[in-house]
One Martini backbone bead per residue (centre of mass of N, CA, C, O) as a GRO file, in nm:
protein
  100
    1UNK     BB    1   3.078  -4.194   7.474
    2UNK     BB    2   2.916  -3.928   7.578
    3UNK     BB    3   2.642  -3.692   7.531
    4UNK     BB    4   2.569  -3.422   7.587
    5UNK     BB    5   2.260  -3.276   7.673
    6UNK     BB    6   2.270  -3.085   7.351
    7UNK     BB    7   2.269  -3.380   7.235
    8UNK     BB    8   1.975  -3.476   7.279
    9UNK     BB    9   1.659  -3.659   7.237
   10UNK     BB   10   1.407  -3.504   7.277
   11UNK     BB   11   1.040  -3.498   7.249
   12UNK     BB   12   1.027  -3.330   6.961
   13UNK     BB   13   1.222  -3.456   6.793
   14UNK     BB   14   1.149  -3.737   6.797
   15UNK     BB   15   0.821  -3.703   6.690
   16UNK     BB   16   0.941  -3.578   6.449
   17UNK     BB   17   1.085  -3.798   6.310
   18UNK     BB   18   0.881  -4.011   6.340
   19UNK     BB   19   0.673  -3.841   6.130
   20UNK     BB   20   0.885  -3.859   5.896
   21UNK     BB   21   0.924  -4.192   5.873
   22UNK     BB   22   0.645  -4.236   5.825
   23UNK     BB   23   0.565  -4.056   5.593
   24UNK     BB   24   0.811  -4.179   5.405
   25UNK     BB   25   0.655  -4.426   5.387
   26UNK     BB   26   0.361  -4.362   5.305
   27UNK     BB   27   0.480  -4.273   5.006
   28UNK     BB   28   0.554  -4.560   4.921
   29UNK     BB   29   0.281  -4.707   5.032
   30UNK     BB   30  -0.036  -4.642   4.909
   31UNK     BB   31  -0.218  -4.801   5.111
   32UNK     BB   32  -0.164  -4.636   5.391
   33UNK     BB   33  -0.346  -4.411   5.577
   34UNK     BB   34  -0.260  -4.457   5.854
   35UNK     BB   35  -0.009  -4.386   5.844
   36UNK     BB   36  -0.019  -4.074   5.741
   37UNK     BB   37  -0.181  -3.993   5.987
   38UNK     BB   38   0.038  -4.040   6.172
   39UNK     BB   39   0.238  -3.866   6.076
   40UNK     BB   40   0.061  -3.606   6.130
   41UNK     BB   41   0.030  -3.650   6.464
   42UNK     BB   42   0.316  -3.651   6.509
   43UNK     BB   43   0.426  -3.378   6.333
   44UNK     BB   44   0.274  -3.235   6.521
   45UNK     BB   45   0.375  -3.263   6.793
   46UNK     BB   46   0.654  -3.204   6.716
   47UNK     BB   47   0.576  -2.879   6.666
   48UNK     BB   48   0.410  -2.813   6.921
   49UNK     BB   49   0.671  -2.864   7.109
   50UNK     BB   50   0.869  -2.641   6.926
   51UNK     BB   51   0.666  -2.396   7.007
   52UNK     BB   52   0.704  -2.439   7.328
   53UNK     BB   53   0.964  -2.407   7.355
   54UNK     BB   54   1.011  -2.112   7.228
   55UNK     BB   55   0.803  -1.949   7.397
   56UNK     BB   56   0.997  -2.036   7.668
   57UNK     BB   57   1.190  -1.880   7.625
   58UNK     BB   58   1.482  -1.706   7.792
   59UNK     BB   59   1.678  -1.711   7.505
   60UNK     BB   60   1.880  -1.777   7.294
   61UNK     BB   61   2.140  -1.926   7.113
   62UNK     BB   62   2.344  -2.055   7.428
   63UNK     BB   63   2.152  -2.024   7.691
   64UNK     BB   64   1.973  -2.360   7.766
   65UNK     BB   65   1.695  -2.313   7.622
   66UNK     BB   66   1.654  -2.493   7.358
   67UNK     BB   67   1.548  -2.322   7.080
   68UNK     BB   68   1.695  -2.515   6.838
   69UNK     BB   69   1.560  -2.721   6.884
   70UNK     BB   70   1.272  -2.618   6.868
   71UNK     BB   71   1.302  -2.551   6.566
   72UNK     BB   72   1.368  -2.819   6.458
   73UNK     BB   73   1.113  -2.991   6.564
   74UNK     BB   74   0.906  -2.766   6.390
   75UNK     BB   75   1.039  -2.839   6.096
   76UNK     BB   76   1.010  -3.148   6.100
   77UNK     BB   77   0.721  -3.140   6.190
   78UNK     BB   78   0.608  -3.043   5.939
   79UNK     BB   79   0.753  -3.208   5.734
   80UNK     BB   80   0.565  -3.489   5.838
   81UNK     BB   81   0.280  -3.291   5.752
   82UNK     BB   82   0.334  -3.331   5.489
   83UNK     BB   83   0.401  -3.603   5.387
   84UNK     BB   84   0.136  -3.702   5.549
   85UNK     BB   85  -0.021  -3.570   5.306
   86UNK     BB   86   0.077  -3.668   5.082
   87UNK     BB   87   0.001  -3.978   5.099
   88UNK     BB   88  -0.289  -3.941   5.146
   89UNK     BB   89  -0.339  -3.831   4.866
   90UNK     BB   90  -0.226  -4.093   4.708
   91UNK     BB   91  -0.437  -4.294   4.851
   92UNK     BB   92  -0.658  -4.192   4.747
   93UNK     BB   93  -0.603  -4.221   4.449
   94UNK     BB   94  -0.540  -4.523   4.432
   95UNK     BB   95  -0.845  -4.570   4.575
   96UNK     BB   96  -0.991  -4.432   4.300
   97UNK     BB   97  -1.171  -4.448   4.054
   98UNK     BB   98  -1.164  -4.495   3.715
   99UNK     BB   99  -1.217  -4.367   3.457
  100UNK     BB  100  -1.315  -4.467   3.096
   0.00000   0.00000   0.00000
């Protein structure tokens, strides 16, 4: 069965997403900061791409013009750039000497 074209993966979700992913990991690994970065820049586009959806839509939800797409995309992506804030800050403790 065959997804309509309104459940299928746009590029803003899946940005979004996959920078959730990675940070997420990123989270997990302490010693990660590459992931972590990546999780932020990938969360940035994935949000950037749900702004600029909002921004050209010319109709509201059910109007074909991807509208909640782009909200959802715009929020998983910033929850991406949370993530991988919170890994990379993680990591950066993880590899801070310990005073004694």
């Amino acid at each position: 069965m065959l997804l309509s074209a309104a459940y299928e993966m746009t590029a803003g979700r899946m940005w979004s997403l996959i920078g959730v992913a990675v940070g997420a990991i990123g989270l997990l690994a302490l010693t990660r900061r590459g992931l972590s970065l990546w999780a932020m820049v990938l969360g940035g586009v994935g949000a950037l791409i749900g702004v600029a959806v909002v921004l050209m839509a010319k109709g509201g939800p059910g109007t074909g013009y991807g509208i909640v797409g782009g909200y959802v995309s715009l929020v998983v992506g910033v929850a991406g750039l949370v993530l991988g804030g919170l890994a990379r800050r993680r990591a950066a403790r993880a590899a801070a000497p310990r005073a004694s």
